[in-house]
N, C-alpha and C positions, 0 to 999 in steps of 0.2 A: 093122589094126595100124599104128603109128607106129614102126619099126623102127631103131636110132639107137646105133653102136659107138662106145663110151667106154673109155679107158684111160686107168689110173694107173701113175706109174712111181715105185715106193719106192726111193730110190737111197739109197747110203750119201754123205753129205753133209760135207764139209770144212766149218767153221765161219767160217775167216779166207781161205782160196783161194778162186781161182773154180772153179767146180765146171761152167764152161758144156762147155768139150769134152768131160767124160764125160755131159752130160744128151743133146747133141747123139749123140753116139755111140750112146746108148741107143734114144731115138727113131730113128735110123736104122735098125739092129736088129728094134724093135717095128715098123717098118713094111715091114721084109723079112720079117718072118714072122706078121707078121696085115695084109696090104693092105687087109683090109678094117674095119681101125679109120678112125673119120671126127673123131674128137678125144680129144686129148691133155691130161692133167693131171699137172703136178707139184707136188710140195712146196712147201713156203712158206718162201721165204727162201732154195730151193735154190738159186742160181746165185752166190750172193757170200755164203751164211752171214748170220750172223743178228748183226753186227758194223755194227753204221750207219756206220762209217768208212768199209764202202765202200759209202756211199749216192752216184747217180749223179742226174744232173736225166734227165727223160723229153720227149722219145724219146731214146736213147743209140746208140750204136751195136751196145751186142749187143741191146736190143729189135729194132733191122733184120735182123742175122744171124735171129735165132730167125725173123721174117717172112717171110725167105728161102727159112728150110726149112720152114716153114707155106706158101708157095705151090709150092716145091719138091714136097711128100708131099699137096696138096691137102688138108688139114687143117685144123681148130679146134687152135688151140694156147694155151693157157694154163699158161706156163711157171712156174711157182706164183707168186712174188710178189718184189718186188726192193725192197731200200731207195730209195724217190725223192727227192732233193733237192732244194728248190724254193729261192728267197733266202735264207729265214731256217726253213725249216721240214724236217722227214724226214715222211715216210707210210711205210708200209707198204704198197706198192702190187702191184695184180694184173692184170695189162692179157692182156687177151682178142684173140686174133689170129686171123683169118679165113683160107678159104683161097684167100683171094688176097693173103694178106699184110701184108691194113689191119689195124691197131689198131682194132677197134669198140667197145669200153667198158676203160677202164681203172676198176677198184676200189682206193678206199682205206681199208683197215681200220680199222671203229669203234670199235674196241675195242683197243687195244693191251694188251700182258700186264702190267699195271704192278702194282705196282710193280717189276718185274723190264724190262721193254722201253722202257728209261729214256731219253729225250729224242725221243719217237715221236708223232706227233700225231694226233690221231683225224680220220679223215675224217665228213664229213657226208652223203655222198650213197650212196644204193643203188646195189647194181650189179645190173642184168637186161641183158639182150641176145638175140634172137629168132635161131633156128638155121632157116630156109627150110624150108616145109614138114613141120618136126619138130614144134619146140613152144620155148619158154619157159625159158631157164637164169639161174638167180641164184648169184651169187656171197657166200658167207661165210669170212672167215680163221680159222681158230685158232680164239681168245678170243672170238671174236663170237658162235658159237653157246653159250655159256655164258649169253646172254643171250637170250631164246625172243623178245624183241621184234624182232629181228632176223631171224631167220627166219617167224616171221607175219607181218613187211610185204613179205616176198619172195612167201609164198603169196599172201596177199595183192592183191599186183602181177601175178601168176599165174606166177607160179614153178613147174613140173613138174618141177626137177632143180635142185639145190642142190650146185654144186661146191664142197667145201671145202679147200683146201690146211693143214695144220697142220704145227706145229714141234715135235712133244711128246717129249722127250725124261724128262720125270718120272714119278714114281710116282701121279699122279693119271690118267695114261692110261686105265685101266679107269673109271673116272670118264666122261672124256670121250667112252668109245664108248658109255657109257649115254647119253649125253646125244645123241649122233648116232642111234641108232635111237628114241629117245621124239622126233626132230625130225624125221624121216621120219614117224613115226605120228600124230602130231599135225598137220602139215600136211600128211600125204596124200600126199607125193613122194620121188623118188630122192635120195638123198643123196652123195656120193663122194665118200668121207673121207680123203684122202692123207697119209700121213707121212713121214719121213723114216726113215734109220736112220743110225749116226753120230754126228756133231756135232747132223747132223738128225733126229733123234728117235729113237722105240723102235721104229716101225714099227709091224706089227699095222693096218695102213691095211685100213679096212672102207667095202661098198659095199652098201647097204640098199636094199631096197622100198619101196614105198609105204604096207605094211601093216605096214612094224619090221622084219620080217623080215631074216635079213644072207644075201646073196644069196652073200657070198666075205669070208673074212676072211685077210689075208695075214700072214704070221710074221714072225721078227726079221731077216730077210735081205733083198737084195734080189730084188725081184720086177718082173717086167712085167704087168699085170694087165688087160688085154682083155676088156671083156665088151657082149653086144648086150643093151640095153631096149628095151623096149616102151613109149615113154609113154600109150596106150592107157590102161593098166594104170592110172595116174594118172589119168584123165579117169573111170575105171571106178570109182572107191574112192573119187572127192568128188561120184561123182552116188547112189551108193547105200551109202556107209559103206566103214568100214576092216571087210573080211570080211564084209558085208553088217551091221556093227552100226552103231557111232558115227559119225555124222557132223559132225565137231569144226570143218572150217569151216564149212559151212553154219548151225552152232548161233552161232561166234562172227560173223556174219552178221547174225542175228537174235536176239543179246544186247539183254537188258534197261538193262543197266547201263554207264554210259560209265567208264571207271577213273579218277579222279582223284588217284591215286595219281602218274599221270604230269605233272598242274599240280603245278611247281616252287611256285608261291604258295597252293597248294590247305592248305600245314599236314598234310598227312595223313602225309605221307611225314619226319618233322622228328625221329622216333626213328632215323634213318639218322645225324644229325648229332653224336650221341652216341656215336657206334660209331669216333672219332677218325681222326685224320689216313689218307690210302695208303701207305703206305711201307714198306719192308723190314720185317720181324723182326729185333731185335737178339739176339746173342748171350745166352742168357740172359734175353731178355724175360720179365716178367712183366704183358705187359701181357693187359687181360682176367680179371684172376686175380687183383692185388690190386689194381687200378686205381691204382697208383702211390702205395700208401699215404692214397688219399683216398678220398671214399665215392663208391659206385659212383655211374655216372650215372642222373641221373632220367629217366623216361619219360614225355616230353609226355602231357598227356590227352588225352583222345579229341577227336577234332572232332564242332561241335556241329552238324556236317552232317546234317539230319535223313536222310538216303538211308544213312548209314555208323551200322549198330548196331551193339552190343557184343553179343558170343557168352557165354553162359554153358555 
């Protein structure tokens, strides 16, 4: 066994305050009454809300508080995720704190929720970072796992546990915890899906298997959510299948076909460019539905890639 106590903490989240003395408060709490959790997850965007105004440059000063009481409770602490300000730019950033305190990976969100998460900039680099003697944690926020390539280059990279902090406070939540257990099953690993409740989401924060399965799914309140994995269990399910069937990375492994879908120059992908600008929904749009009183758009032809046929 690979035995390995992770906690999420669903707090109810102020959108414009800081929310640090009640995340602090919580965590002290969770660790008077389970000492034997060995890392910590919060929401995204919990400590300042989801207002870029108060975007801070990194390191700050409450990333060294939070370090504090990450060497203080001997802990992995990954306090969800804080607006970062660099000269001219905002990230969405998720900085991973060790338990002794150091920063060992800061992640910044590929994926910002746009057109709603308005002057946010995507980060470019993956986050993984190795827990001694456990195993393998990658980092995805929110909006990122909406997009599966994101989570295949964390398995990938060998990712056995996929923390994700989210903001969801909308009606497509059920949406999005479908999309957290088909990304545990597909890559084979633990997932820990944290929300907020509040300003910071609906809550409902779910913690999955390696097989899909939801091992805990928490309600619209606040919760402290503790629980031991096994990453074993992980290493067990991608050398002989999800349940002893599908072996989905091993298969993408040992793919035939390389996707050119992802070559920007490939043409294959150029019916995307008809699908119009990102941006809000107007009031009353009809867009989609009469294309603006002109004719719909045309659909490139096929490329004459001989490897891409047409299905009939």
């Amino acid at each position: 066994m690979r035995p390995f106590a992770i906690a999420g903490l669903q707090l109810n989240i102020s959108g414009r305050t800081s929310n640090f003395a009640h995340i602090c408060d919580r965590i002290e709490m969770l660790m008077h009454l389970y000492p034997w959790v060995q890392m910590v997850l919060v929401s995204e965007l919990a400590t300042y809300g989801g207002w870029t105004g108060n975007a801070l440059p990194m390191p700050n000063d409450t990333l060294q508080q939070y370090s504090n009481l990450a060497a203080k409770h001997r802990i992995w602490l990954i306090p969800g995720s804080m607006y970062e300000s660099t000269e001219q730019l905002i990230y969405n950033t998720a900085p991973v704190i060790n338990p002794t305190g150091e920063v060992v990976c800061s992640y910044r969100k590929m994926f910002p929720f746009m057109p709603y998460e308005v002057g946010v900039t995507s980060g470019t680099e993956f986050g993984v970072f190795d827990v001694p003697d456990v195993g393998r944690f990658g980092l995805s926020i929110c909006y990122d796992m909406w997009f599966p390539e994101t989570s295949r280059t964390l398995a990938a990279m060998g990712a056995e546990v996929i923390l994700h902090p989210t903001l969801t406070p909308s009606i497509d939540r059920d949406v999005e915890l479908s999309i957290v257990r088909a990304t545990a099953a597909m890559n084979q690993c633990f997932v820990i899906d944290i929300n907020g409740i509040g300003d910071g989401g609906n809550g409902r924060s779910l913690l999955v298997s390696p097989t899909g399965d939801v091992l805990y799914q928490a309600g619209s309140n606040e919760e402290l959510l503790p629980i031991e994995i096994d990453l074993d269990r992980v290493r067990r399910s991608r050398e002989v299948g999800l349940k002893g069937l599908g072996q989905p990375l091993k298969s993408f492994r040992e793919r035939a076909v390389e996707f050119s879908v992802y070559d920007r120059n490939s043409g294959i992908a150029a019916y995307l460019d008809t699908l119009g600008p990102l941006e809000k929904m107007e009031r009353g749009s009809k867009a989609g539905l009469a294309f603006g009183g002109q004719a719909p758009p045309v659909v490139p032809p096929l490329t004459s890639d001989p490897s891409i046929t047409e299905s009939v």
